[in-house]
N, C-alpha and C positions, 0 to 999 in steps of 0.2 A: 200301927196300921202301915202295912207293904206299900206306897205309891208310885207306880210307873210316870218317870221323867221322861218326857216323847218333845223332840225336836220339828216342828214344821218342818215340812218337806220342799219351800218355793223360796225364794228371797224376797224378802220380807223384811225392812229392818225393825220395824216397830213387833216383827217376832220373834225378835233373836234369841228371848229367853226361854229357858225350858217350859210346857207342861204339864199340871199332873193331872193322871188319869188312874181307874182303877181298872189291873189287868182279870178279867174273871177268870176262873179254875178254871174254867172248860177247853182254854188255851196252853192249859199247861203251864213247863219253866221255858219263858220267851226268854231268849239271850240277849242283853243288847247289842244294836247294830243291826237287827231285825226290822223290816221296816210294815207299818200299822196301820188302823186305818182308825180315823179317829173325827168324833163327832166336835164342831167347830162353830159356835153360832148356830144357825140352821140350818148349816151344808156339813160335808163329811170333807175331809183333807187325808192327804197321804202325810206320815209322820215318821223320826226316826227314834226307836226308841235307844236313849243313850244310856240309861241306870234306872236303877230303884233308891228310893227314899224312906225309910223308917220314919212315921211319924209320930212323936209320942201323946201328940191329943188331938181330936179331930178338928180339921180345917176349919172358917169359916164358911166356906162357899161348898157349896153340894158336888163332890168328886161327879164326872164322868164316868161311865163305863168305856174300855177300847172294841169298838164296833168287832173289828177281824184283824186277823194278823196274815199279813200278805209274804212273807216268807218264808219256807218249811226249816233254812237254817239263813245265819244271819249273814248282810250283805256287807256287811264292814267288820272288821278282823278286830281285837283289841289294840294291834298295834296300830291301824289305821284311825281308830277313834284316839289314841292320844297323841299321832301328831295330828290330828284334825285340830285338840284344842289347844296343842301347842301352837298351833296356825292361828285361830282364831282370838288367843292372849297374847301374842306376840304383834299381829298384825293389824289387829284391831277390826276384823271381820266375823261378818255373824257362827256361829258353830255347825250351824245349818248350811252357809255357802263352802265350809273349809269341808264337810264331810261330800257335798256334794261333787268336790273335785278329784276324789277317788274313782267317780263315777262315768268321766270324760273317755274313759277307754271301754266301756263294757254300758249296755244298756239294757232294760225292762225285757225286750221283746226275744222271747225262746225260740229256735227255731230249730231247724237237724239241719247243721253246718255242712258245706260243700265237706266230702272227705275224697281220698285219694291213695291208689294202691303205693304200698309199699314194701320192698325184698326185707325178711329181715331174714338173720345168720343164726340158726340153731346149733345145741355145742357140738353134733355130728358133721359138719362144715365140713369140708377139706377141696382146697385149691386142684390139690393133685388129680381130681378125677375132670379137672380138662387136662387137653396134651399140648404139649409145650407150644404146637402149630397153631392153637389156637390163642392168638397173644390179647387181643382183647377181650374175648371170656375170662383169661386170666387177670389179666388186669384188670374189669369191672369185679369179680372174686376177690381180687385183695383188697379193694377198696371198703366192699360192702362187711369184710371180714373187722378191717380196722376199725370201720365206724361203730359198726354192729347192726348198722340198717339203715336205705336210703329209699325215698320216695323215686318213684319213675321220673316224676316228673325231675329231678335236680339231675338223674342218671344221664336223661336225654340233654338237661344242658350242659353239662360235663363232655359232651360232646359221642355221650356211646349210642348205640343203633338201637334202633328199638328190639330190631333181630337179636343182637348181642345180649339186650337186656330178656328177652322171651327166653334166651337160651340158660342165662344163668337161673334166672328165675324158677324153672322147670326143675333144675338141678338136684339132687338129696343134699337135705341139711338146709332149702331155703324154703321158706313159708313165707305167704303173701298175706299181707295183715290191709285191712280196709280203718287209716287213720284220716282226721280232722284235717284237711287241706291249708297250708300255708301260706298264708297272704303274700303274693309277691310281691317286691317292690318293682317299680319304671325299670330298674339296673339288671332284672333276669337276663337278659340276650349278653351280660357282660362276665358271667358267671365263668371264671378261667378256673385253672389246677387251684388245691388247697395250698394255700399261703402259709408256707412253714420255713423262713428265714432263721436263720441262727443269731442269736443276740450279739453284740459287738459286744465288748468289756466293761463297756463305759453305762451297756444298758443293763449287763447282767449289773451289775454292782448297787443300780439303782431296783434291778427288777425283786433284789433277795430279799430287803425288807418287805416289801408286798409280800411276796412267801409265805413270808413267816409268819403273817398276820393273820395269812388266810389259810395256813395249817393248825395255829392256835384258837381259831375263829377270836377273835379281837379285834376291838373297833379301836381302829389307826384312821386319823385325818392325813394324809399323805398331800403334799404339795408339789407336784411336778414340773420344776420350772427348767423347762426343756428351751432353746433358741430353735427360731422354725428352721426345720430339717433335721430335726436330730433324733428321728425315731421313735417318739411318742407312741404314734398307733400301732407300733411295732409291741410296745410293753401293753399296752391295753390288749390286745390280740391272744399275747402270752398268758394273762393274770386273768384274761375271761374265759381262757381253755382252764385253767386249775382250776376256777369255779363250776364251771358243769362237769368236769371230771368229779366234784363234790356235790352232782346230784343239784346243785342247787341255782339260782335264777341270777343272773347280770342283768344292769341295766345303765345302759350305756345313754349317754344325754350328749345331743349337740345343737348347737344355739340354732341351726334352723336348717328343719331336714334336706328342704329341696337344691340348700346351698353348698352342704354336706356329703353331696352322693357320693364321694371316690371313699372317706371313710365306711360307709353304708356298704359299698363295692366291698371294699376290704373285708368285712366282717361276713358278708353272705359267701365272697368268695371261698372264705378259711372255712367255716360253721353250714352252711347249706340251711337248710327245714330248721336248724338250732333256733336262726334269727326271725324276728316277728319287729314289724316296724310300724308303729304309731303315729301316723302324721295326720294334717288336718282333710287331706284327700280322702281318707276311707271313706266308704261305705257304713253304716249301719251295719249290714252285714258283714261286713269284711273285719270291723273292730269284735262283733261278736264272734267271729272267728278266731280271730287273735284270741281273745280271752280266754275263749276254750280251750285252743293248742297250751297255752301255760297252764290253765288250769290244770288238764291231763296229764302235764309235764312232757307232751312232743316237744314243749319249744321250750329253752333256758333261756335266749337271750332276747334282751327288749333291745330296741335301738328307739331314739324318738326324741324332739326336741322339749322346749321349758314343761308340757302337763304329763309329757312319758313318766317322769318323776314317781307321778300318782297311782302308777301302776300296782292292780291290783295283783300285788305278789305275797305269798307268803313263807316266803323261802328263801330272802335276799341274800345272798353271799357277797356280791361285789358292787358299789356303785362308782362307773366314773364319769364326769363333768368334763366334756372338754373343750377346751378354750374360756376355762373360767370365768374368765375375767367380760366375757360379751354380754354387754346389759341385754341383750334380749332374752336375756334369762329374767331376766325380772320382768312380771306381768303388771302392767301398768292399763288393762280395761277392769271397771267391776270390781274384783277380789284382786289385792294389790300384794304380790307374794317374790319371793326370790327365791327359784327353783332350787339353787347350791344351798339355802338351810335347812329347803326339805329333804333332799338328798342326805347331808349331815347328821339330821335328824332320824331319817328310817335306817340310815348305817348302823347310829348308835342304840337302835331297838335291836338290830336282827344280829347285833357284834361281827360288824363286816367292817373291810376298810371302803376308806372311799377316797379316790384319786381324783382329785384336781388337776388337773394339766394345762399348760398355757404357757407361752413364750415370755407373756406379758400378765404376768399375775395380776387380781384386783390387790391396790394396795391394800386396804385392811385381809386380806390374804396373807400377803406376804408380813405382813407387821406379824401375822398372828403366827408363822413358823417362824420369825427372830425369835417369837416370846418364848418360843419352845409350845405351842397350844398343838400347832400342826407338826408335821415330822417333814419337812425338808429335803426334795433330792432334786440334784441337778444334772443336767447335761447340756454344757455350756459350749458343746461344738457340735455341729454336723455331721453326718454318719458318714466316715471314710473319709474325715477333716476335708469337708468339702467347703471353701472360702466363703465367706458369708459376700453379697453384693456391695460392690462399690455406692456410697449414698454420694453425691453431689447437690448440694444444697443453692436455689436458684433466689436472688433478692430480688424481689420484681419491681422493686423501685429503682433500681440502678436500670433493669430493662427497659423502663418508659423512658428514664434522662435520655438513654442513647437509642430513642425514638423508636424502639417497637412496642407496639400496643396490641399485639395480636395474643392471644388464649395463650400464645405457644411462647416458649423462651429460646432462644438463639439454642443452649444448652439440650431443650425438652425435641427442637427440630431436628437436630443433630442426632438427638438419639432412636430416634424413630425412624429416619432413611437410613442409619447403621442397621439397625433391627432386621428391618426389611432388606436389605441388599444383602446379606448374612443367610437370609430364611428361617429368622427365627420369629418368635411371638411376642408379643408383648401387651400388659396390662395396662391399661390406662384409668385412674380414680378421679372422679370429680364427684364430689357430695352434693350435689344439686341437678334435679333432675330439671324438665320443660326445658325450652328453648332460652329463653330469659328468664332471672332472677324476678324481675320487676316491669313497670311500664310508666314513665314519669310524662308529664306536659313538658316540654323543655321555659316555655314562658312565663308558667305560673310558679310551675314544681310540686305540684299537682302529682299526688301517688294515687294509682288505681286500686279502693281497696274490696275485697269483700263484703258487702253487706250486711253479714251475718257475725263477721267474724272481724278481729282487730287486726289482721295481715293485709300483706300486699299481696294483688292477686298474679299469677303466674304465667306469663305466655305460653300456648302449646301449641307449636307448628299442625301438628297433625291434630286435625277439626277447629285450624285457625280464630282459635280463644281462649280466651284468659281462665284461668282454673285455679281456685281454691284449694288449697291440701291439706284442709282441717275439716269443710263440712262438703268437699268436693262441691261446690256451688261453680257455675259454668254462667260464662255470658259471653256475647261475639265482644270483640276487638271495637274502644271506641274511635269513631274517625274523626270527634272533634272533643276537646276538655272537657269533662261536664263543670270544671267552675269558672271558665273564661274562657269556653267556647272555640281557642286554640285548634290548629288544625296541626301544631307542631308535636305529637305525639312520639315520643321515642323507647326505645326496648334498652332495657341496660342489663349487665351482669350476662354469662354464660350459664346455661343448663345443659345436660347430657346429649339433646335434640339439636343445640346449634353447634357444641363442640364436635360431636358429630359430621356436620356438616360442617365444620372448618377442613376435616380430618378428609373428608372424598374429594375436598377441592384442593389440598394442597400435595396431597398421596393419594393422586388416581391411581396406580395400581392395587392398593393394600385390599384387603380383603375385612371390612370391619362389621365388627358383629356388637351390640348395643343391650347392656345385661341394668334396667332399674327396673321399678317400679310401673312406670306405664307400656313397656314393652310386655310385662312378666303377668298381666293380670291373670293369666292362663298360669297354672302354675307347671305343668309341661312344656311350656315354652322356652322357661330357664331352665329344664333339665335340656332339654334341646340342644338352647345353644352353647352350655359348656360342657355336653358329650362331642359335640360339632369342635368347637374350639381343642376339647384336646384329642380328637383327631386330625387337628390340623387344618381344617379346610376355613378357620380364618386367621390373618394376622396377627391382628389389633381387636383387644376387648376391652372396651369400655363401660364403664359403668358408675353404680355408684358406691356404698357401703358394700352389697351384695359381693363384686371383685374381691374383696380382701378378703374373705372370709373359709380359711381350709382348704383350699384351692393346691393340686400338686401337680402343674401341667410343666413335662421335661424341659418340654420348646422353651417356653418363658427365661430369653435373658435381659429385659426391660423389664421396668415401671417406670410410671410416670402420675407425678401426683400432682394436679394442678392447684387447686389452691389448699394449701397445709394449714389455712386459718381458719378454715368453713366452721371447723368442731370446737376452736381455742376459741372462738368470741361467743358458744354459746353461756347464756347467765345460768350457768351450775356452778355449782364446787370442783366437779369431776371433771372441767372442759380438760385440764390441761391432760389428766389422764386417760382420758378420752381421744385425746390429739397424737400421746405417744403410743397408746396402742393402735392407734388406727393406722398409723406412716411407714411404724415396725413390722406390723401384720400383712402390709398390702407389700412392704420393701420386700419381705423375707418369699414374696412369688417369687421374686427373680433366682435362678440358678441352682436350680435344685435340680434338676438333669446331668448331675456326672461330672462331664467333662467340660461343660459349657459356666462361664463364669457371667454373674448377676450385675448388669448397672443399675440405677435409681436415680431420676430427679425430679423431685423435691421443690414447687415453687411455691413460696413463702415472702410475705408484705414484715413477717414477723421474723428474722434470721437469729435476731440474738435470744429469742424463747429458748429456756432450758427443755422445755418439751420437745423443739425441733432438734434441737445440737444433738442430745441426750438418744436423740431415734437415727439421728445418721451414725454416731455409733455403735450403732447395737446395744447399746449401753444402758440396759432394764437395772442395774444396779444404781451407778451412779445417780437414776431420774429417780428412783426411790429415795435415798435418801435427799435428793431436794425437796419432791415434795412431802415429805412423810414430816419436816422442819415446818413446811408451810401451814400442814394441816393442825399440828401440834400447835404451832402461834395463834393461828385463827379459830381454836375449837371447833376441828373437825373430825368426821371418822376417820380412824379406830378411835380419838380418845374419847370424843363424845356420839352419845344415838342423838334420831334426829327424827320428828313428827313434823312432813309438810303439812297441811291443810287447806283447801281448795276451798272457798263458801261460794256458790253459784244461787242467784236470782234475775230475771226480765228486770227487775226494777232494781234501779241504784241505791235510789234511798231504803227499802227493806233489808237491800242487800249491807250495807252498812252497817243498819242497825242488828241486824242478828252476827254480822262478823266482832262488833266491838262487844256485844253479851257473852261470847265465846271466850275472848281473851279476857275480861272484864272475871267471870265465872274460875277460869284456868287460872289465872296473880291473885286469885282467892282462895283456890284449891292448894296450891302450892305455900303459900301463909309466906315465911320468913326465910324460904329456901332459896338461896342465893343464886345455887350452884346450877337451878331451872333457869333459864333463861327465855323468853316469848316476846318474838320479834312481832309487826302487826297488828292489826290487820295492814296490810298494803297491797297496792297493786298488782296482781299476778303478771308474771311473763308475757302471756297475751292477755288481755286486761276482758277480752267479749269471743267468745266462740258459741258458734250456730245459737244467736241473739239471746245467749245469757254473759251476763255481767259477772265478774271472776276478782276477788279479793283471797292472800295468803295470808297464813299465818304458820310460822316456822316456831317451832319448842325446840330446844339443844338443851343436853344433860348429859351427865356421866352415867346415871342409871332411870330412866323414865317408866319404870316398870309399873308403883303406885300411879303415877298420872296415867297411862296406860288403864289401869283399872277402874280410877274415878271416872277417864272419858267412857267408858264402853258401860259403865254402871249409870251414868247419867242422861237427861234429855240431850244432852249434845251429841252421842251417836247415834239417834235416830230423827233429828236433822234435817229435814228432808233439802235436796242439792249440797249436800257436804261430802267431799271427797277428803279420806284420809290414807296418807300415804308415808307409812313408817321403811322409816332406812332407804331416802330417796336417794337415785341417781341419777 
């Protein structure tokens, strides 16, 4: 007996199992990845079906029939159904949420997509029938020659007349085609000449293996451990024209689009209509647009950050990652995934390379090209050996002895009215947004916390109140202790809001422009202000993580990092690496304009951390092998995997009791295996968020793959309040 295996279609964890239904004749051979409609208790559900089952004696229980089949062909490819459950054994998430995230760029609802004319060139073309006095008919004629066809609309912002374009258009040998319209991104009005730089040596040398991978079609993990400024987007730019020269689809990943626009710039600059960009701003329509243009193959390349990945393609030639190593590739709501395995993963289906890139590789990255797993290429200089920045490293403990207490260091002052008296720009990093850290009673010591939440809650000048930034819970400013009635209330620690306003009081003239999270809720706002910034019309940019991130503004010969400890005290594994990419990434803004050389400083509670030394000199080598010694002592990754585990309950005591059943169940599972290790339950990081109660428990092993399958096969993954979170960082 044939039995159709059918996936619920919702999250669900108590449905994460397959299924079975019986498909009648009259539907024909459904393919799986077809999505069904299927009878469910006494309602009908939407389902995916994932395979068929030969059964060799009849079930116990009376098969189903499948109501209708809701697809004419199917919505999931086979290569997308086996990383789906490579996702969902790997990650320990249902099969059902990992096929659903193919889904995040393309949706149910059909419509007839906006389309838009376009010239294309038939083989009777010829330049020659304009006359030489017409120099722009000629020159939109070679353009549209080279390419082989461009939409009006990219003509007009290429800068040609609409008349110019009416006239070639008219021409023999050009035909107007009516295609699928191109989702623009925010960056059209910046659309200049196609970007066709010639490689330095340093990048041909690294660019030939990629080549040759992607003329053999051969899946190469490539490692591109470039120092910022050395050409990167330049080799991504190159290796993404050989892929649609081969007909086939790129997809380009960056840790977060709206932070990202000058590489986004670059590629629509070079590519035009090629590029299609995935971010969380579209439209409904606009994503179903996009889908179509690939689908049709108008568009080859995808651009988009950590769920771009999922993209339904099925033609992939090239994937690259870049800036590797930025955890915001790892999805940490819901479905808990790291975008660079799926990437890795649909490389090694479609035998495409795929390029990692990063100044600051993740270590288990770089562990894995010593091992020889990945293939290794460097470029450990500058494009046109351009000096990397001076780092200057500030003790801020010496700056209190000799009595200044202000945000700023003698050092950080000094280099800010240089900046400015120069006319030049400069970045400024502080990891902590609001106005104050905290709000303490001076009398009692009395912290203001959250209610909801185990944190302290956060000053925010603008709408003068204290704010939460885990369940955003808001209250006014109190004016007296609430536990001894104190009226001595005081604000401590700097946030982006007061350093701010250090900054207009102490450099009235500067021009400062203010890039976190409570400025940027709009997310046009940050495209704003650092299309504004690198046109110059501010000084001084401030902000928080956001600054450091792909940023290539000429101006910039400053940075300024206020405190270099923010990231090193958090309780992870990763702080310290966390700490030297974050110091190296935001140092390496400065001086990347030519002729202008970079300073940097750096203020630090902590001077002698190898993470700080290690990032003033550039020196991504040397920090590797210190911590790669550390990791290796303490069992960490690369040598060992790693399963956090979150147990959330309202009540402490249930909550206890179902976290010590868990560990209790798992030192039973595991029997006499040493080499498992289960830390826990203990207290989590934050112990209470939005008024549940929070206990871990951490497993370390050299291969967790069996436990892996015990938890996802038992009552312990469906749990109800259990977060699980493999290969934390």
């Amino acid at each position: 007996m044939r039995v159709a295996q059918v996936i619920i279609n919702r999250p669900a964890k108590q449905l994460h199992k397959p299924l079975s239904y019986l498909m009648p004749e009259k539907f024909g051979n459904v393919l799986p990845g077809t999505r069904v409609l299927i009878p469910l208790g006494h309602s009908r559900e939407e389902g995916i079906l994932i395979g068929y089952e030969e059964l060799v004696e009849p079930p116990e229980f009376t098969l189903r029939n499948i109501v209708q089949v809701l697809d004419s062909e199917p919505w999931f490819t086979p290569e997308m159904m086996d990383t789906a459950r490579r996702l969902n054994e790997y990650y320990l998430f249902s099969y059902g949420d990992a096929l659903r995230l193919f889904t995040v760029n393309k949706t149910l609802k059909s419509y007839e997509a906006p389309k838009e004319e376009w010239l294309v060139v038939m083989p009777d073309f010829s330049i020659d029938q304009f006359s030489e006095r017409k120099k722009k008919q000629r020159e939109l004629a070679q353009y549209v020659l080279e390419v082989g066809g461009a939409s009006k609309a990219l003509l007009l912002a290429k800068g040609f007349s609409r008349m110019v374009i009416k006239q070639v258009s008219e021409a023999k040998g050009i035909t107007i085609e009516s295609r699928f319209k191109a989702t623009k991104t925010t960056f059209t009005e910046l659309l200049t000449e196609e970007v066709n730089i010639p490689l330095t040596q340093a990048q041909q040398s690294v660019y030939e293996p990629i080549q040759e991978a992607m003329n053999s079609h051969e899946h190469k993990t490539f490692l591109l451990h470039g120092v910022t400024g050395s050409g990167k987007t330049q080799l991504y730019l190159r290796a993404t024209a050989k892929c649609i020269s081969q007909d086939k689809t790129a997809i380009i990943l960056v840790p977060e689009i709206i932070l990202t626009d000058q590489i986004v710039r670059r590629f629509v600059e070079t590519f035009g209509d090629e590029v299609v960009v995935f971010h969380s701003k579209l439209t409904v329509q606009q994503r179903n647009n996009n889908w179509e243009r690939l689908r049709r193959k108008d568009s080859h390349i995808i651009i988009g950050a950590r769920s771009a990945v999922f993209a339904p393609a099925e033609d992939i030639g090239l994937i690259v990652v870049d800036e590797e190593h930025d955890t915001s590739y790892k999805q940490e709501d819901m479905v808990r995934y790291h975008a660079r395995n799926v990437a890795l993963w649909r490389g090694e289906a479609h035998n495409c390379p795929v390029i990692l890139g990063s100044a600051t590789p993740a270590i288990t990255s770089y562990y894995k090209a010593k091992q020889g797993e990945y293939h290794l290429l460097e470029l450990p200089h500058r494009i046109f050996e351009q000096p990397m920045p001076k780092v200057t490293i500030v003790d801020m403990k010496e700056e209190i002895l000799h009595g200044n207490y202000s945000v700023f260091s003698d050092a950080m002052s000094r280099l800010i009215q240089k900046t400015l008296h120069e006319h030049n720009q400069m970045i400024i990093l502080l990891n902590r947004r609001g106005y104050s850290t905290f709000v303490m009673c001076r009398d009692c010591g009395e912290t203001i916390m959250c209610p909801h939440c185990d944190v302290a809650m956060v000053y925010h000048q603008s709408g003068e109140e204290l704010r939460c930034h885990y369940c955003e819970h808001h209250e006014p400013i109190p004016t007296v202790c609430p536990k001894c009635n104190s009226k001595r209330i005081k604000f401590f620690g700097s946030g982006t809001q007061k350093v701010e306003e250090e900054l207009r009081r102490h450099f009235k003239s500067a021009r400062i422009a203010r890039l976190d999270q409570d400025v940027t809720k709009n997310k046009q706002m940050a495209e704003d202000i650092l299309h504004d910034f690198g046109a110059h019309k501010y000084d001084i940019l401030l902000g928080t993580q956001m600054v450091s991130k792909g940023h290539d503004f000429k101006d910039v010969t400053a940075v300024g990092i206020l405190t270099a400890d923010s990231v090193l005290n958090i309780p992870v594994y990763t702080a310290s690496e966390r700490t030297f990419d974050l110091l190296t990434q935001t140092s390496g803004r400065a001086g990347r304009g030519g002729d202008k050389t970079g300073s940097v400083v750096i203020q630090t509670y902590n001077p002698l951390n190898y993470a700080i030394i290690k990032s003033k000199a550039h020196d991504y080598v040397g920090f590797y092998h210190e911590e790669i010694q550390n990791r290796k002592a303490l069992g960490y990754p690369p040598f060992r995997e790693m399963i956090h585990m979150v147990v959330r309950h309202q009540d402490m005591e249930t909550l206890e009791s179902i976290a010590n059943r868990i560990v209790d169940d798992l030192e039973a599972h595991k029997g006499g295996d040493e080499d498992i290790l289960i830390n826990g339950p203990y207290e989590a990081t934050i112990k209470k968020v939005r008024d549940m109660y929070r206990l871990a428990i951490m497993i370390r092993g050299t291969d967790l793959t069996n436990l892996k399958e015990y938890i996802y096969n038992s009552w312990i993954f469906t749990q109800e309040g259990l977060l699980i979170d493999v290969d934390p960082v």
